[in-house]
N, C-alpha and C positions, 0 to 999 in steps of 0.2 A: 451425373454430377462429377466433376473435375476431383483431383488428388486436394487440390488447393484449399477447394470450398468444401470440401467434407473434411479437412482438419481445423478450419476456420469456424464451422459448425462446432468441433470439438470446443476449441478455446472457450465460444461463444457461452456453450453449456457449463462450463467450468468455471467461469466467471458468476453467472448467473444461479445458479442452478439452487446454492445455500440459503437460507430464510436470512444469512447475516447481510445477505444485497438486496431486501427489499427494501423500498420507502412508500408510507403512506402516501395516500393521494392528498391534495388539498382539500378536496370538498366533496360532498356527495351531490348525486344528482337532485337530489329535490329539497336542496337549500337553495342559497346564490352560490353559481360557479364566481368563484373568483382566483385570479391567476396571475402572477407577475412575473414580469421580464424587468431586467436589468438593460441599460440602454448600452453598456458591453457585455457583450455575451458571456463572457468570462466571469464579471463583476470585479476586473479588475481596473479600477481610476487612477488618472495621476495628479499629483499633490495641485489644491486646486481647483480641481474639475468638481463642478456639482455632480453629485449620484443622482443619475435620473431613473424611477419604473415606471415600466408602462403598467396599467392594471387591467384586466379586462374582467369585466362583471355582468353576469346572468339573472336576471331573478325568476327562478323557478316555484317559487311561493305563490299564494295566490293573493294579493295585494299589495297598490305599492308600498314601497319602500323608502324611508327617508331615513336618513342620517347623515353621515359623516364616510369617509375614509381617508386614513393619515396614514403619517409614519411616525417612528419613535429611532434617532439613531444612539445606539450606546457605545461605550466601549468595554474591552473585553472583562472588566470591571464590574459591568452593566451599571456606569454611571451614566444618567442619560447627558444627552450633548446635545442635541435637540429634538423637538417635536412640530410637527404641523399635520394637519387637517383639510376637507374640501366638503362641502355639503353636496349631497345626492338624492335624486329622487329617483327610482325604478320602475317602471310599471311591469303587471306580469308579464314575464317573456321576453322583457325590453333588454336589449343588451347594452353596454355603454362601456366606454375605455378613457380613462383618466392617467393623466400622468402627474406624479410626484417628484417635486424636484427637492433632494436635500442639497444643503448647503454643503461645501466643499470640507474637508478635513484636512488641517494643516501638519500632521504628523505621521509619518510610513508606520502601519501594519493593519490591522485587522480590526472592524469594527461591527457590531450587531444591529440588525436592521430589524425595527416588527413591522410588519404591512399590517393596517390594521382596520377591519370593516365595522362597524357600529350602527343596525339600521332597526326597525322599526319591532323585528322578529328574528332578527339574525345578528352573532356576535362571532369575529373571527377572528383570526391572530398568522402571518404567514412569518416566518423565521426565517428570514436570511444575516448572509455571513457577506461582506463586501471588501477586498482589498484597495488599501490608497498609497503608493510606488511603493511596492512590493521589494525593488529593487536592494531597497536601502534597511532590509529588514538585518541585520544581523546579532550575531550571539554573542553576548558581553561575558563568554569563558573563555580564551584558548583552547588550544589542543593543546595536551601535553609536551612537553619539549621529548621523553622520550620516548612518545607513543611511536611512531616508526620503528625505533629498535623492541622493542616489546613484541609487536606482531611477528618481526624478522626473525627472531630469539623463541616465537610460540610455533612459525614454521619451521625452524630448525626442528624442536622437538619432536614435528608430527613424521618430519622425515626417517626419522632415527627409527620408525614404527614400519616394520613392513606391511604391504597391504593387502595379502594372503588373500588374493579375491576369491570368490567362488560365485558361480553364473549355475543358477538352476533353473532349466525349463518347467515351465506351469501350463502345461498341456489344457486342464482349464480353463483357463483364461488366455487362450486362444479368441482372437476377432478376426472376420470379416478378411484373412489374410497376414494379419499380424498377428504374429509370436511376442508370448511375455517371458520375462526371466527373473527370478527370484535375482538380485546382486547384493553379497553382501563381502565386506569389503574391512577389516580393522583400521582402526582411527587414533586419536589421542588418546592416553592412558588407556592403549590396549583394548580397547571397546569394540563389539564388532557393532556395525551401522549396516543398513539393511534402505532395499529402496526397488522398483518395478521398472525394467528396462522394455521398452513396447519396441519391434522394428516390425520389418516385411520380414514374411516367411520365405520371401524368392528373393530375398539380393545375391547379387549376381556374384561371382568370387572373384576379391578381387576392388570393389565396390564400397565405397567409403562415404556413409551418409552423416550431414550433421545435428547436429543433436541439441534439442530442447531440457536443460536442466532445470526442470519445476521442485521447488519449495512452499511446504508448507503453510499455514498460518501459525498462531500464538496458541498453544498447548497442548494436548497429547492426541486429539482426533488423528493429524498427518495426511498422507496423500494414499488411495490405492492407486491402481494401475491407470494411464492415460495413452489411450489410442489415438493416435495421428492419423499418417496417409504412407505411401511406400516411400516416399523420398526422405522421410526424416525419423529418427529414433528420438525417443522421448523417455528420460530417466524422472520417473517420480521419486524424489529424494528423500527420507526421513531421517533427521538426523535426530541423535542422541534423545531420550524422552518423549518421543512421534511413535505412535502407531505400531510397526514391528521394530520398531530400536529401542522397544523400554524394559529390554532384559534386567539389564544393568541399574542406568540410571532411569528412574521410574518416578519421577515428582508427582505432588498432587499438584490440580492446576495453575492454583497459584504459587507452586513451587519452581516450575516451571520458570519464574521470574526471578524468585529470589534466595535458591537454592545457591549456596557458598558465593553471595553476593559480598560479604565483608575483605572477599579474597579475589583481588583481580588475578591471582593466578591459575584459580579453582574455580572462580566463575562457569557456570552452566556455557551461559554464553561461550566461553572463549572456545568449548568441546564443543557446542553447535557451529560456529563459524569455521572451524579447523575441521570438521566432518564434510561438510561445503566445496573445502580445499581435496578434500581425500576422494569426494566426487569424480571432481575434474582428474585427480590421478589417475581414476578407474576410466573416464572417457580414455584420453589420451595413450593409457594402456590396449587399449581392444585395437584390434588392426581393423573392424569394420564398422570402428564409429572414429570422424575423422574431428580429430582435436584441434586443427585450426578453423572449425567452426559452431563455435559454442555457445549458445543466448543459455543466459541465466535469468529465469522469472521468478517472481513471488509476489502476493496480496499479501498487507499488514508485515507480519514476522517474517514471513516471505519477501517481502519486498523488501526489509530489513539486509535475512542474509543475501540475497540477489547481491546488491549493493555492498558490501561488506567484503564478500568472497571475490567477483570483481575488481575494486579498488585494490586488493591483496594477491589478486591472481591473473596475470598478463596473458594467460594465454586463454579465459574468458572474453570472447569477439564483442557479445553484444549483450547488454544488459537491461531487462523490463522490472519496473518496479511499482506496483499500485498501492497506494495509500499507508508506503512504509513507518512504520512507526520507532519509536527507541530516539529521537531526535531531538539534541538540547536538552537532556535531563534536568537539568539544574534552574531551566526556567519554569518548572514546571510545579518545583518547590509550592506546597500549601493547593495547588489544585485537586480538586475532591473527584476528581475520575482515575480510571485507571491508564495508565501504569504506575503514577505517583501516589495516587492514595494505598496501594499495599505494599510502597518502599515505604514509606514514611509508616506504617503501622508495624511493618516487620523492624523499623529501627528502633521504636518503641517497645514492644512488647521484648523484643533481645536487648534493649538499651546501649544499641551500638549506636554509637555517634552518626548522627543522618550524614554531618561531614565528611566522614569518613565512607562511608558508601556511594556517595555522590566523586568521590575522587576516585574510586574506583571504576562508576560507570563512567565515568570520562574516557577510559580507554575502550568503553564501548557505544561511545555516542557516535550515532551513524553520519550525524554533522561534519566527525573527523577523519572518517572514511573518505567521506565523499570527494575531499580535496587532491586525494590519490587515485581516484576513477579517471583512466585513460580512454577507457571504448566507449564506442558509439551507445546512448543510454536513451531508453523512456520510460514516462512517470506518469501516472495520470494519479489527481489528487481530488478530493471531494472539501468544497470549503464547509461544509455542515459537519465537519468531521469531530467529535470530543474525545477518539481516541489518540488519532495523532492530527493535533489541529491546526490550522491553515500557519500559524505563524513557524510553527517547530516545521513546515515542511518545504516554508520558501527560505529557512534559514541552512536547511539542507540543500536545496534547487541554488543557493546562493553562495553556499559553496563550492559547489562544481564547477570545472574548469575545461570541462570537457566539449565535446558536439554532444547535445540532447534535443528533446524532444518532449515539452510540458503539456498535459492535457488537463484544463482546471475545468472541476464541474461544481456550480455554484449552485446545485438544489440537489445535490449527494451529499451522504456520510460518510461511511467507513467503507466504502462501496466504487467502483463505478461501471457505469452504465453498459453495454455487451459491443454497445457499435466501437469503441475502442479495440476489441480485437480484430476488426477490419483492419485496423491503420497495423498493427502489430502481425498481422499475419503479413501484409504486403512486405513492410519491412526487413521481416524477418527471414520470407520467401527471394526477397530480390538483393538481398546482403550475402544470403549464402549460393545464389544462384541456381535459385532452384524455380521451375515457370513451366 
């Protein structure tokens, strides 16, 4: 097995591996399989076009089967917008494929689709999410006029912090060839941050490999250590409140979100993103991990600081970001999932003005990052998503100005799928030259 395909196996399992990337199946075997395709793969329409699914239906029961099966289109309101229907007969075993055609949507963003079975012994419900020109999706806040000088003025700070690295071998946690190292490294307000650098035990002297900076998700679990292949070193990152960085600051979970939230200066955030930054200090520092070749990756809060750190840090090459969330705060006002439903509680319960906190995640809405992301990016995004959902994520993707790279998956959540790390290892392997 090749250097390439045994670190692609890595990713693959890293992706996959957590209960937070499964999704049930549709149907079991001994109801009716039924199963729908969207007539773009994507399920993205443009203003106009009728949504077509294709359906495809099993009856595994033992008699036939008559009913119905429809759709029901909402919007994200779940006001319905329309409905229709087709009558159906089954026999056992019989298969059969129907298409649904909805009527066109005359307005850009996100709308809720039920596919829905009604037959003699079986009752089913399929949940899809469908964009209609995505393009035109945008966010009715600005960016702050001094958001720019704010971050400029939060790097200055981290600068003034020396960053008294220390690299300790974890004999250990030794693989297959590759060496780990304990790196832990001071940050903002004096913090040390802590994170597992993986390389080859035989690089040559001399020899400058580049390096994969993996982030996190959303709360204190973190990353352990991530094995590659000899050609690349791989820094699993924990910043502040992660795993071995919760000396200091040590939230409860949902602290994690809304620890010195009424203080854009003190924000949790602003010490995780400038941890990120102090990362790349630590890359660019070592003589045999080479700093003009850096991908920044993260799932969720990962894909958040990926994106974040990047947009703030030019000497980040390439940047991956799956199903990042923190996007458009302010649209998100009265939504009963999270992230907004425990801002809006914690405003309450401390009786801080929600306004006033909302003005402060302004300076960390990832929407306004995104406008300053220079390097080459990808994103892969799940339209089932109710953590960060389809609309907050094309309104990020629609800010970019950059070269990207969108991979939408229309029957994923908060998740996506493992064959993405195909396209991300190629990428990734033929930018820094490595084959």
């Amino acid at each position: 097995m090749s250097k390439i395909w045994r670190f692609f196996l890595t990713i693959s399992l890293l992706l996959t591996a957590s209960p937070r990337n499964c999704i049930a199946q549709d149907h079991a075997d001994d109801d009716i399989v039924f199963t729908a395709k969207p007539s773009r793969k994507d399920a993205i329409f443009n203003r106009g076009e009728k949504i077509i699914y294709d359906l495809d239906l099993k009856n595994n029961l033992i008699g036939t089967q008559a009913g119905t099966v429809g759709y029901m289109i909402m919007n994200l309101e779940n006001k319905v917008l329309d409905q229709g229907s087709v009558q159906i007969n089954l026999k056992t075993k019989q298969t059969k494929s129907v298409t649904l055609s909805i009527p066109s949507q005359p307005a850009a963003g996100f709308y809720k689709v039920n596919l829905l079975i009604n037959v003699t012994e079986y009752d089913d419900t399929l949940r899809r999410v469908v964009g209609v020109d995505v393009k035109n999706i945008k966010s009715q806040t600005p960016k702050p006029a001094d958001f720019d000088q704010f971050w400029a003025n939060a790097k200055d700070s981290l600068a003034m912090i020396p960053m008294q690295p220390k690299v300790t071998l974890q004999p250990s946690k030794e693989r297959k060839g590759l060496v780990c190292y304990l790196v832990e490294v001071k940050s903002w307000n004096n913090i040390t941050i802590r994170g597992w650098l993986t390389m080859s035990k035989k690089l040559k002297p001399g020899k400058k490999v580049p390096v994969w900076l993996a982030f996190a998700g959303y709360g204190d679990y973190g990353l352990e250590p991530i094995y590659g292949g000899e050609d690349i070193a791989i820094l699993a990152f924990n910043v502040r409140g992660q795993a071995n960085s919760r000396d200091v600051v040590n939230p409860s979970r949902e602290g994690y979100l809304t620890t010195d939230i009424q203080n854009r200066y003190k924000y949790i955030l602003r010490g995780a993103i400038l941890d990120v930054i102090r990362a790349v200090d630590f890359i660019v520092s070592r003589p045999e991990l080479d700093g003009e070749n850096i991908l920044s990756w993260g799932s969720s809060m990962g894909g958040y600081l990926s994106i974040a750190a990047a947009s703030l840090d030019k000497r980040i090459k390439m940047c991956a970001a799956f199903n990042p969330c923190f996007s458009d705060f302010r649209s998100l006002t009265g939504n009963k999932e999270w992230p907004m439903r425990k801002i809006e509680e914690y405003s309450a319960q401390r009786r801080i003005p929600l306004n006033k906190i909302l003005s402060n995640l302004d300076y960390y809405d990832i929407k306004n990052f995104a406008v300053n992301l220079k390097c080459n990016s990808l994103m892969g995004i799940g339209l089932l998503d109710h953590l960060a959902p389809p609309t907050n994520s094309f309104i990020l993707v629609n800010n970019l100005t950059n070269k990207n790279k969108l991979f939408i998956y229309p029957d994923h959540g908060h998740d996506v799928p493992r064959t993405i790390s195909g396209y991300l290892n190629s990428w990734m392997f033929d930018s820094f030259g490595v084959f």
